[in-house]
C-alpha positions, 0 to 999 in steps of 0.5 A, spaced: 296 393 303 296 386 301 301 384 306 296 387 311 290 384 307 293 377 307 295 377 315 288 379 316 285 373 312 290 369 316 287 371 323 281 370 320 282 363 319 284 362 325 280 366 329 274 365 324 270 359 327 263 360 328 259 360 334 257 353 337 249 352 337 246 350 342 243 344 339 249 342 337 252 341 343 252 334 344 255 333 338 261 337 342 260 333 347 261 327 342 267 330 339 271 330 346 274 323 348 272 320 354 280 320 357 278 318 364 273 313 362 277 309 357 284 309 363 279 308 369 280 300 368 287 301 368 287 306 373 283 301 378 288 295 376 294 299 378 292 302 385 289 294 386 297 292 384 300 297 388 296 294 393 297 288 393 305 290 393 305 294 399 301 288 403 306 283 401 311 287 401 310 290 409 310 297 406 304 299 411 302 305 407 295 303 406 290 304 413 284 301 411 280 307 414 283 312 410 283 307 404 275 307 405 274 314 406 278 316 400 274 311 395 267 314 399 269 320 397 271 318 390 265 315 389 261 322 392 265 325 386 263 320 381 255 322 382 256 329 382 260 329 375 254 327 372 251 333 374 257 338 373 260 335 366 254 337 363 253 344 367 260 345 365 260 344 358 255 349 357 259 355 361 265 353 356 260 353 349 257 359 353 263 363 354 266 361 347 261 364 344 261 370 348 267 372 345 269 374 338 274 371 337 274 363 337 278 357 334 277 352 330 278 344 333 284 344 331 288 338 335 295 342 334 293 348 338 291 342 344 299 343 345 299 352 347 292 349 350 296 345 355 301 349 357 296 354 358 293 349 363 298 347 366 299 354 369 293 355 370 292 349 374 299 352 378 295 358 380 289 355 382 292 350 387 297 356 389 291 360 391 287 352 394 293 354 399 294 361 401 287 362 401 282 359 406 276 358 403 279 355 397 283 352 402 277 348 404 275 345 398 281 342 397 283 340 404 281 333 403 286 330 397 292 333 403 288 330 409 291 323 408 297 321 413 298 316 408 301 316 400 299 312 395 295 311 390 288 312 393 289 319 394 288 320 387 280 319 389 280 324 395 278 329 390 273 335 393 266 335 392 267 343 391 274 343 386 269 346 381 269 353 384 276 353 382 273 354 374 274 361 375 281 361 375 282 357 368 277 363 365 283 366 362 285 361 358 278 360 356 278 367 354 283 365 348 278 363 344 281 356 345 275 350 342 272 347 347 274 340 345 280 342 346 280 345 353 275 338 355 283 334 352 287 339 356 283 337 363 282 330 363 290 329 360 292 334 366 288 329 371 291 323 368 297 325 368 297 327 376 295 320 377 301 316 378 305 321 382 301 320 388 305 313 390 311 311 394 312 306 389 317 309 385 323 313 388 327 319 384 329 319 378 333 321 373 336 329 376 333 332 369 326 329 370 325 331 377 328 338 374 323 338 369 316 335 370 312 333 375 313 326 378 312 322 385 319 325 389 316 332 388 309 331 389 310 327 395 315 333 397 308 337 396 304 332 401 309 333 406 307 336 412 314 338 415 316 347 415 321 345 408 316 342 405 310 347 406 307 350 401 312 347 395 312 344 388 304 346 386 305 344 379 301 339 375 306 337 369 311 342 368 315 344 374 317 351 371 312 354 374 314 352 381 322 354 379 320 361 376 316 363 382 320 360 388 316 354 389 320 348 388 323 344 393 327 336 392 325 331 397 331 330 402 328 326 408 322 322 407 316 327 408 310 325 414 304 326 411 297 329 413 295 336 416 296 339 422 290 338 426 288 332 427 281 329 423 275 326 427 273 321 422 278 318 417 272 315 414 265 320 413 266 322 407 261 329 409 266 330 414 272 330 410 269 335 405 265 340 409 270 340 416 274 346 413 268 349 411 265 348 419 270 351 421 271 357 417 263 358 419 265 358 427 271 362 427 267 367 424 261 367 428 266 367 433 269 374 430 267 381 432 269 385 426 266 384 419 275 385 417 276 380 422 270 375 420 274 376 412 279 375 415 278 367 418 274 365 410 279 369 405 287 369 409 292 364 409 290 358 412 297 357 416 296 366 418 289 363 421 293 358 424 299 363 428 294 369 429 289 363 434 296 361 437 298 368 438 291 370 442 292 363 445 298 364 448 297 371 450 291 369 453 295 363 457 300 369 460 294 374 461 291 368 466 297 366 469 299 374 471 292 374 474 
């Protein structure tokens, strides 16, 4: 009896914490640190060097459209989080104190946290590619015929609609500070393997963790490369579920079909979703109208080939 007593006590302890009112949220908000901001200035040196390189150096891997396109829709980006920071602070509290049990801030349950964020962060960007409408929220970071480090800004004015798949970790009672530290490092952490500037390295790190030969295999458009290596951080996930693949030969960049504008950063964001909305104009049945908004963006794409060749072979024959 004691020994359940003591347990329970234990449980307590650390599941125990109090709801967080809500006007005491700007103290939460005070609570978390500003990681993106304090790293922006050194994000910002870093692409402006990485720049320089490839001009001096002739590497070509930088297009000056493309390169506007990416900073208009990382500034688009940048209005919208002034808005969303807030709305999403208060869906965490919300949820946090929804459940009825809840952790202390206590800055070692940041390392569980993260892991947990990590395959989350696997998951949703799995599903971003095996789902057309999630699809059409994250089109634009692939739209990129060229890698380097501003592609980093080409995030969706929509990736917040992808919350949804971080809830389970949420539901572990986990501290809202500690959830927020968990985000900003995973996105930090994505920054700098988004460049052609650093080659493979060691066969136990690319192994391992996310670095820019097995993000670059992520970008390439080439059949091999389709599809593989969503993590973040920790490539585990990618092993356990068969989604890993090294870089072999150098990967072309870019989607499929081709883009009307390298530059309007509406366009780059909304011509997914324009195209989802035609195809289901289009469509004659409710199942087939389902069909071109939640089934997998290369499945559209070879069932339109399809009613396209036959449609040819039918023309042909008359």
């Amino acid at each position: 009896m004691l020994i359940i007593n003591s347990v329970q006590d234990q449980l307590s302890t650390f599941f125990g914490a109090p709801q967080i009112a809500i006007a005491d949220i700007g103290l939460v908000e005070k609570s978390a640190p500003n990681l993106i901001v304090y790293a922006l200035p050194a994000v910002l040196a870093i692409t402006v060097l990485e720049f320089v390189l490839s001009y001096f150096l002739e590497r070509k891997n930088y297009e000056g459209k493309e390169v506007l396109g990416s900073i208009f829709v990382g500034a688009g980006n940048l209005m919208i989080n002034l808005v969303m920071k807030t709305v999403m602070l208060y869906a965490v509290v919300w949820l946090y104190n929804l459940i009825p049990y809840r952790m202390p801030l206590n800055w070692w349950t940041l390392i569980p946290c993260f892991l947990i964020y990590d395959f989350c962060t696997y998951c949703t960007h799995y599903v971003s590619h095996f789902c057309r409408f999630f699809w059409a929220s994250h089109v634009v970071h692939h739209s990129a015929d060229h890698y380097n480090l501003t592609v980093n800004f080409r995030q969706s004015w929509f990736q917040y609609t992808k919350i949804i798949f971080f809830i389970p970790l949420m539901l572990t009672g986990v501290h809202p500070v500690i959830f927020f530290v968990a985000n900003q490092l995973s996105i930090l952490y994505q920054f700098w393997v988004h460049t052609e500037a650093i080659g493979k390295l060691h066969p136990f790190i690319e192994k391992h963790f996310g670095t820019p030969s097995n993000h670059r295999v992520h970008h390439g458009s080439q059949e091999k490369y389709l599809d593989k290596n969503f993590s973040a951080v920790f490539m585990v996930w990618d092993h356990l579920l068969g989604t890993f693949q090294y870089e072999e030969e150098p990967p072309v960049y870019g989607i499929t079909s081709p883009l009307k504008s390298k530059i309007n950063p509406l366009y780059l964001n909304l011509h997914e979703f324009q195209d989802i909305i035609k195809d289901v104009k289009q469509a004659d049945t409710l199942k087939r109208k389902l069909y071109y908004v939640f089934a997998s963006p290369d499945n559209i794409a070879k069932s339109k080939l399809t009613v396209k060749e036959n449609t040819i072979k039918t023309l042909t024959i008359e």
